[in-house]
C-alpha positions in Angstrom: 12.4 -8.2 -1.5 13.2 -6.7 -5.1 12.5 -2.6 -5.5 9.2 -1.8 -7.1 9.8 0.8 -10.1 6.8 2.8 -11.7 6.6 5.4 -14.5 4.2 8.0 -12.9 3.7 9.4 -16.4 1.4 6.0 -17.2 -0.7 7.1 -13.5 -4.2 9.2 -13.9 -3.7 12.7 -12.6 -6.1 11.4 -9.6 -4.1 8.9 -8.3 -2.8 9.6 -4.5 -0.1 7.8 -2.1 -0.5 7.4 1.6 1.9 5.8 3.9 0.1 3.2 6.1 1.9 1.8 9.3 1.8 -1.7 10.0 1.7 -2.1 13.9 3.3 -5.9 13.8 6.1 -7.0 12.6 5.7 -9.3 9.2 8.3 -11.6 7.5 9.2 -11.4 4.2 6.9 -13.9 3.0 3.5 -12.2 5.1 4.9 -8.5 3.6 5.1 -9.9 -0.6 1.7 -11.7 -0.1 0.0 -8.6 1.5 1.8 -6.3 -1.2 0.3 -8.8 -3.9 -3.1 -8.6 -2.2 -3.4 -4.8 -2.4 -2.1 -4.9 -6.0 -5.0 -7.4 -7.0 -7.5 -4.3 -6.0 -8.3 -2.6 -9.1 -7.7 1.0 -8.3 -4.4 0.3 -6.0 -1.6 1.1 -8.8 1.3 0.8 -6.5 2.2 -1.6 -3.0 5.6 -1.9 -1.6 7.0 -1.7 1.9 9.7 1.5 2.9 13.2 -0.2 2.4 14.8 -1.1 6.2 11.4 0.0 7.5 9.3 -2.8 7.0 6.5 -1.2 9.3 6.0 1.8 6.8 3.9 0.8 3.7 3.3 3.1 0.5 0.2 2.6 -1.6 -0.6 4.5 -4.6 -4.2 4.5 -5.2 -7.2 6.0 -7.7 -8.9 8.4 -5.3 -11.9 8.3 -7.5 -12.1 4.6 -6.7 -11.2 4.7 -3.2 -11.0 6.8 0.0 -7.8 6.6 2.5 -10.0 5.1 4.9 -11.0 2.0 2.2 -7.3 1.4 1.6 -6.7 0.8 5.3 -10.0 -1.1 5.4 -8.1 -3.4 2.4 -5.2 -3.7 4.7 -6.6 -4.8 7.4 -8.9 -7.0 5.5 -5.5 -9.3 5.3 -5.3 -9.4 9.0 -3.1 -6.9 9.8 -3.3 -4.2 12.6 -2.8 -1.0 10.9 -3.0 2.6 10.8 -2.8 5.3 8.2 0.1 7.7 9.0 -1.2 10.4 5.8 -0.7 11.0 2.5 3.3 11.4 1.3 
């Protein structure tokens, strides 16, 4: 799974990351589809698992568009048993 690189000078000054954690373990395949189903949200800028901690996911999102607790929501919409850890 390739490293995800992102100017943070082309993100609105309301944008916020939390780390979620993802109670199950997910193959590579299950990790890039859930990443790419975040990313198809408009208001998630940024998706991408913690390198060699595949349980720890960032996600960068418009808090004018979204709350922490709708990002889980979006996470678990995928099936996933989740919980959010906090903001970074």
């Amino acid at each position: 799974m390739g490293q995800a690189l992102h100017s943070i000078e082309n993100e609105p000054d309301h944008s916020v990351e939390i780390v979620v954690h993802i109670t199950e373990s997910l193959g590579e395949q299950r990790r890039e589809d859930l990443v790419a189903a975040l990313k198809d949200n408009g208001g998630i800028t940024t998706a991408e698992f913690c390198p060699l901690r595949y349980h720890l996911m960032l996600v960068r999102y418009d808090r004018e568009m979204y709350s922490s607790q709708d990002v889980l929501d979006r996470v678990k919409s995928q099936n996933v048993d989740a919980r959010l850890i906090g903001p970074v």
